[in-house]
C-alpha positions, 0 to 999 in steps of 0.5 A: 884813306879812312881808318878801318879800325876807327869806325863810328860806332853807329855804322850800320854793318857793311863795306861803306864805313865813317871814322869815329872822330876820335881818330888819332891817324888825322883821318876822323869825322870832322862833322863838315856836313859834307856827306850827310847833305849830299847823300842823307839816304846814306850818311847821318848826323849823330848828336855832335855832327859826325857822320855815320852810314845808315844805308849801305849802296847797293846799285851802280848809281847807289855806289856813285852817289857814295863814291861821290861823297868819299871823294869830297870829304876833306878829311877821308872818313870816308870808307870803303871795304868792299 
């Protein structure tokens, strides 16, 4: 479960949240492409290759998409409050 308290700094504002990879729980970006080559709409790469939300889902299909994304990420940076 990705960390709440350890989100990357260029989030923009809503539920669908990465981790900074300086996590110390283990549960930081790893910058494995994974999220942002399968939903760029949503996710994007900063300087280092860690991802980060630029869009936040908002239909059915939008949500799926981004579920999809958390569900592959091999180090659960991926994050959902809503």
């Amino acid at each position: 479960m990705a960390n709440k308290d350890m989100k990357h700094e260029k989030n923009i504002a809503g539920a669908w949240y990465c981790t900074d990879p300086d996590d110390d729980n283990g549960e930081g970006c790893i910058a494995c492409n994974v999220c942002y080559t399968g939903a760029p709409e949503f996710f994007a790469e900063d300087e280092d290759g860690n991802a980060y939300v630029i869009k936040q889902p908002s239909t059915d299909e939008e949500v799926e998409l981004c579920v999809e994304q958390m569900e592959a990420c091999p180090v659960a940076s991926i994050g959902d409050d809503g």
